[in-house]
C-alpha positions in Angstrom: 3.1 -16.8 -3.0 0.1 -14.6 -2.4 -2.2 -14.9 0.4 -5.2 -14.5 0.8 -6.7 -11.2 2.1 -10.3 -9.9 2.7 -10.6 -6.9 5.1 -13.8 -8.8 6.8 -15.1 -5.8 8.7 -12.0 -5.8 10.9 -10.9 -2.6 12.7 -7.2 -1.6 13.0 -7.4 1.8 15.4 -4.2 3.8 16.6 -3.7 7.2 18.5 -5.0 9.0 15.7 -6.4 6.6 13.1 -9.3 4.2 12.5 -8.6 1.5 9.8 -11.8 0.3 8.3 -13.6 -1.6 4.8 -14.8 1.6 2.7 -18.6 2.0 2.5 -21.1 3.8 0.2 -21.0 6.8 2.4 -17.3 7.7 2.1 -18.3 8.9 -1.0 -17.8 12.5 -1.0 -14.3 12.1 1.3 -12.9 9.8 -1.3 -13.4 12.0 -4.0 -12.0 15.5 -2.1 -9.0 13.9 -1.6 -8.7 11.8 -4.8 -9.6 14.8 -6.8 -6.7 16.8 -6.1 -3.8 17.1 -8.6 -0.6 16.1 -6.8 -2.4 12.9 -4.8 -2.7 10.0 -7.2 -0.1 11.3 -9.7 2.2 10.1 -6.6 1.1 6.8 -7.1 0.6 6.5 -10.7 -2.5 6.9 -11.1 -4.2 10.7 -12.6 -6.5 12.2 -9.9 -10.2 11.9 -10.1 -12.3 14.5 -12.6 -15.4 13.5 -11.5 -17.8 12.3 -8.3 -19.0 9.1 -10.8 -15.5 8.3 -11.3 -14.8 8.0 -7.8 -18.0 6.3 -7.1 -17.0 3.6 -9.6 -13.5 3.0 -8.0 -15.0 3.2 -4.2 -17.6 0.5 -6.0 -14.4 -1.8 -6.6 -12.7 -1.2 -3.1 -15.9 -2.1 -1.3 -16.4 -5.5 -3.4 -12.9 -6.5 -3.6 -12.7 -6.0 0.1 -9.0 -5.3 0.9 -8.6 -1.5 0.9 -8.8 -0.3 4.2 -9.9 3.2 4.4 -8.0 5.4 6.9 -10.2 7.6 8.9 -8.4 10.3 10.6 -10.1 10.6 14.5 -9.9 14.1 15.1 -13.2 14.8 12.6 -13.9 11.3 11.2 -12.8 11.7 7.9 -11.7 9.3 5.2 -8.1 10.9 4.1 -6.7 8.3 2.3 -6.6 4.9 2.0 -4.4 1.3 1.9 -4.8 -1.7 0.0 -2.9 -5.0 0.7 -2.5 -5.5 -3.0 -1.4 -9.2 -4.7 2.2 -8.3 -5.2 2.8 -9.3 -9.3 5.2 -11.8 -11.1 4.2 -14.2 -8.5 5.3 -16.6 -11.4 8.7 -15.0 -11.8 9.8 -14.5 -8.7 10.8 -17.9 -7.0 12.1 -16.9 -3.7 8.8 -16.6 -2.7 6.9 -19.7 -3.8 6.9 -21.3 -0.3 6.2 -18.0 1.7 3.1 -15.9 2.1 3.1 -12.4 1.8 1.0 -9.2 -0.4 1.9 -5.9 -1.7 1.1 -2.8 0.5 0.0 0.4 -1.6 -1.0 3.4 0.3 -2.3 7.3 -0.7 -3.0 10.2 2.1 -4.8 13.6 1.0 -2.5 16.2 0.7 -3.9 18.0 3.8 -2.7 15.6 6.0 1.2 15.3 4.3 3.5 16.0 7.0 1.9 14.7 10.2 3.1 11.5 10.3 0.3 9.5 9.9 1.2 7.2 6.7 4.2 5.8 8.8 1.6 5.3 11.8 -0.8 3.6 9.6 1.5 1.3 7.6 3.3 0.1 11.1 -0.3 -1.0 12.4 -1.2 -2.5 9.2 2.6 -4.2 9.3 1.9 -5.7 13.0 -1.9 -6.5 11.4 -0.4 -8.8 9.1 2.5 -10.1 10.4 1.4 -10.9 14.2 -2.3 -11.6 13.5 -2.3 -13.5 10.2 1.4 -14.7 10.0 2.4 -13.3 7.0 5.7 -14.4 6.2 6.8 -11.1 3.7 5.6 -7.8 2.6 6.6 -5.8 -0.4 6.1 -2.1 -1.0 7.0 -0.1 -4.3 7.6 3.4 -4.8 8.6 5.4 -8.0 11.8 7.2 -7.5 10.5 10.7 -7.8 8.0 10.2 -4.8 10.6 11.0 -2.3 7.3 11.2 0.3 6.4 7.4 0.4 10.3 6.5 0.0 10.7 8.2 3.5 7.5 6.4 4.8 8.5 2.6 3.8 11.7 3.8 5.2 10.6 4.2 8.5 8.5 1.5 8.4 11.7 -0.7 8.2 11.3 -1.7 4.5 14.4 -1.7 2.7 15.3 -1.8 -0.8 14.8 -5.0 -2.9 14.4 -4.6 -7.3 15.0 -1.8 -9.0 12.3 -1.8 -11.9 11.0 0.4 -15.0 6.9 0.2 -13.3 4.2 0.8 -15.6 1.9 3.7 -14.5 -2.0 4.0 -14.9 -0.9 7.2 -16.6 0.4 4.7 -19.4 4.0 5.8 -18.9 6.8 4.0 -17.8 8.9 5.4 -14.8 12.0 4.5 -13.0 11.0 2.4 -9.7 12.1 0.4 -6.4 10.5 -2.6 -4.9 11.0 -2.7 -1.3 11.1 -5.5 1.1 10.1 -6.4 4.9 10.8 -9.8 6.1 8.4 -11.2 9.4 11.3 -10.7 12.1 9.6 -13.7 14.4 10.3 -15.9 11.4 13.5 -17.8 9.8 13.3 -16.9 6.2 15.9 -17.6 4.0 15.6 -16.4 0.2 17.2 -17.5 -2.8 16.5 -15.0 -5.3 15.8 -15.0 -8.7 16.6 -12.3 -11.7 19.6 -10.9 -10.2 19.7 -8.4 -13.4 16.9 -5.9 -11.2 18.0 -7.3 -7.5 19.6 -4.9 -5.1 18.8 -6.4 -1.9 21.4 -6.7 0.1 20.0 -7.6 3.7 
């Protein structure tokens, strides 16, 4: 099942990152990095072509309250950012109904690709939610051209779970795969359903 997640103004910081809620003032970060071709098309999403369309999505991460915003120490930037998304076919997938867990999604402005700070960020959100509010599973999805955040979940110790045709906000459909990272402090046994997309084998 989903838990439930609100950021409520807690701080994650590592050696070279703040994790934080998004305010009003990360305006003009957001949309630098959001507004370059190459970021959100990784994700499925088509980058930003204005400053009110950013506004109007930074408007929904502040309400919503679980995108951290990842603020990169050296000049106090927002570069990118993190949401611990409601994983979907919660009704479909019945291995989970008597675990808690969320979907981790994740974007970095292109300046900062190939520093090693998505894999520093995901692991702190990783102990975040697994050591501090006992979540029992995370999942983390990548499309398979986007060899970038495949690498990143990889060294974050999530391994392959469903392969799936994923819907893009581009309104395309492209090949995909669901990864998986179980709590290692906990006994969790999973008996899967759909074995048609399954390719976990852990």
């Amino acid at each position: 099942m989903n838990a439930d997640f609100k950021i409520n103004n807690i701080i994650i910081e590592t050696e070279r990152i703040i994790l934080r809620a998004f305010k009003e003032e990360d305006l003009n970060d957001f949309y630098e990095y959001a507004s370059v071709e190459g970021v959100g098309e990784m994700a499925g999403w088509l980058h930003h072509k204005s400053i009110s369309e950013s506004k109007k999505i930074l408007e929904m991460f502040i309400t919503h309250d679980k995108t951290f915003a990842i603020v990169y120490k050296e000049n106090n930037k927002v570069i990118g950012s993190i949401g611990i998304e409601k994983y979907e076919m919660e009704d479909k997938l019945s291995e989970f109904n008597n675990y808690r867990g969320r979907e981790i999604g994740f974007v970095l402005s292109k300046d900062y690709w190939g520093r090693g700070l998505m894999p520093e960020t995901v692991k702190a959100v990783i102990d975040y939610l697994f050591n501090k509010l006992d979540l029992d599973f995370l999942l983390c999805g990548h499309f398979n051209y986007n060899t970038q955040s495949k690498r990143v979940q990889e060294k974050c110790g999530f391994v392959p779970y469903r392969t799936l045709l994923m819907d893009t906000r581009l309104k395309t459909k492209e090949q995909g795969t669901l990864n998986i990272l179980l709590n290692p402090h906990k006994n969790i046994k999973l008996i899967f359903s759909h074995p048609e997309t399954l390719i976990y084998n852990g």
